[in-house]
C-alpha positions in Angstrom: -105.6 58.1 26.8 -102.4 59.6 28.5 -101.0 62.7 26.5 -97.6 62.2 24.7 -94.9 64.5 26.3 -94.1 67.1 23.7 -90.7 66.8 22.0 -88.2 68.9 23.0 -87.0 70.7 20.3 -83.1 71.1 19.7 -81.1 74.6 19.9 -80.3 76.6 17.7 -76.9 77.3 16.3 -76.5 81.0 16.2 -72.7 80.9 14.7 -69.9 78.5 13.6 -66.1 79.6 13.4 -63.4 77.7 12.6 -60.0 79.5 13.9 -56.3 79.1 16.1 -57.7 79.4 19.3 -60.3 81.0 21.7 -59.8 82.6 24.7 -62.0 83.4 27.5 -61.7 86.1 29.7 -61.7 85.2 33.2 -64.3 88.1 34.2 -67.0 88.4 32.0 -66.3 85.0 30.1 -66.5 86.8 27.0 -65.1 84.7 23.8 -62.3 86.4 22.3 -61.9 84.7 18.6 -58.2 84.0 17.2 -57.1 83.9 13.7 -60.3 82.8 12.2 -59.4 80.0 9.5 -61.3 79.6 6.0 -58.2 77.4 4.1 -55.6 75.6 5.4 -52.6 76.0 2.3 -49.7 73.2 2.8 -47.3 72.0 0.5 -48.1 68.3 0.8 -50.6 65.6 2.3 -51.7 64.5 4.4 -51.0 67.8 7.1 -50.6 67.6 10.1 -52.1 71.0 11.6 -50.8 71.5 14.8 -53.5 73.1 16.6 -56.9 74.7 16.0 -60.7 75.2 17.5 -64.1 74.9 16.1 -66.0 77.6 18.1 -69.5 77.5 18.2 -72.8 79.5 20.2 -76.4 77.9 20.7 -79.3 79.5 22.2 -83.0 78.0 22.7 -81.7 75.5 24.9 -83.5 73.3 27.6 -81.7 72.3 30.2 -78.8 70.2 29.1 -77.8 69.1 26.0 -75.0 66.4 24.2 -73.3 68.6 21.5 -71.0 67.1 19.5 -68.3 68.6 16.5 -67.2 66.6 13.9 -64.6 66.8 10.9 -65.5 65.4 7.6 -63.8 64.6 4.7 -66.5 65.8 2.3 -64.6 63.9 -0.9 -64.7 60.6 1.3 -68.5 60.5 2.0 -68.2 62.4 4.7 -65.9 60.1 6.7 -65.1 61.3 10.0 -61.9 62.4 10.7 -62.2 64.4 14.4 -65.3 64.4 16.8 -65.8 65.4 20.2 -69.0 65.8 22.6 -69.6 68.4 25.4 -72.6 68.9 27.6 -74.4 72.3 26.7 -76.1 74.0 29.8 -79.5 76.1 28.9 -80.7 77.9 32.0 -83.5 79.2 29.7 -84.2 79.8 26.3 -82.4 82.3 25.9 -79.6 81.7 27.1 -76.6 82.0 24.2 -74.2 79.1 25.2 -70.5 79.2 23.7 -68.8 76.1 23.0 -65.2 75.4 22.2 -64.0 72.1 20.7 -59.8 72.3 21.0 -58.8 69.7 18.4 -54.2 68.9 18.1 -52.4 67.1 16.2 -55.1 67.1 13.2 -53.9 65.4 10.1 -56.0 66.2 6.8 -55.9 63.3 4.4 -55.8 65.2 0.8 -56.4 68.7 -0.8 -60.2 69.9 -0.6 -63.4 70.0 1.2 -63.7 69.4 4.7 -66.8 70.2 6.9 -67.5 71.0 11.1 -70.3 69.6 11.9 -72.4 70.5 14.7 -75.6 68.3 16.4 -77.4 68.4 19.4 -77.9 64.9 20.2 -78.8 63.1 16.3 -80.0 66.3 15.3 -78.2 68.4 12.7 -77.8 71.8 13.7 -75.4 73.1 10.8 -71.8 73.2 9.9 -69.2 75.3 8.7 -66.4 74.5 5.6 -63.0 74.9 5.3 -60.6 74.0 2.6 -57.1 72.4 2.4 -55.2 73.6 -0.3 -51.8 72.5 -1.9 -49.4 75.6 -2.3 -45.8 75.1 -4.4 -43.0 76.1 -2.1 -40.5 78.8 -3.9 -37.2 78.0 -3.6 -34.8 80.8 -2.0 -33.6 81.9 -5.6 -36.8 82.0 -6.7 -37.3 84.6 -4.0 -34.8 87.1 -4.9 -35.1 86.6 -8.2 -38.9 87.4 -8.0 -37.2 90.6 -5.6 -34.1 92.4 -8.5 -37.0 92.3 -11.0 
C-alpha cells in the first residue's frame, strides 16, 4: 500500500496590524509600521476611508503559499467587504515573511465591528478587529464656547 504524502501544515501568523501605511526600507527591508489603526471615528455612513494597510508576518512556511486578507462586516455575517491574495515565499521554516495588503477607496457600510482576516489557502490563520464608530461633529461655536469657559 503506497504511503499517503504528509499534509503540509499551514504557517503560522506571528502578528496582525491594521494601520495608514507600511514602508519598507530599501536596504534591509525592514517594515516600518504607520499610524497603527484600532477605530475608525466618522461622522456618517457609510465612510469612505481613503487609504489604509492590513500588515501581517508568517513564519513556518514551506515553500510558497496563497495568502489571502479579507474585510468583514462582523454585523452582516461576516460579509465580505475587501479581499486580496499574495503568494507568500518560505525559504525555510523559519523564515518570518511580511505581508502588506494596500487597500483605497474602502467604504464601511455602518457603525461597528469589522474583522481582517488572514488564511493560507482555506485555512484560518487568525484575524485582527477594528471598529467604525459615529462621532457628532461640533459646530465652530460650539468650539469656542467649549474654549471662554
Amino acid at each position: 500500500m503506497a504511503k499517503k504524502r504528509e499534509e503540509i501544515p499551514p504557517p503560522v501568523l506571528l502578528s496582525a496590524i491594521i494601520c495608514d501605511r507600511v514602508i519598507f526600507d530599501n536596504i534591509t527591508r525592514m517594515p516600518s509600521i504607520i499610524c497603527v489603526l484600532e477605530t475608525i471615528s466618522a461622522p456618517r455612513y457609510p465612510a469612505r476611508h481613503g487609504r489604509l494597510a492590513f500588515f501581517c508576518e508568517l513564519t513556518n512556511g514551506h515553500g510558497k503559499a496563497q495568502i489571502t486578507a479579507r474585510l468583514v462586516d462582523v454585523q452582516q455575517q461576516d460579509k465580505i467587504i475587501f479581499e486580496q491574495t499574495v503568494v507568500g515565499e518560505f525559504a525555510d521554516v523559519k523564515q518570518v515573511v511580511a505581508l502588506t495588503f494596500g487597500v483605497e477607496g474602502l467604504i464601511f457600510p455602518h457603525p461597528g465591528e469589522y474583522r481582517f482576516q488572514i488564511y493560507a489557502g482555506t485555512d484560518f490563520l487568525g484575524d485582527r478587529r477594528i471598529i467604525c464608530r459615529q462621532i457628532e461633529l461640533r459646530s465652530e461655536g460650539e468650539k469656542n464656547e467649549a474654549k471662554n469657559d
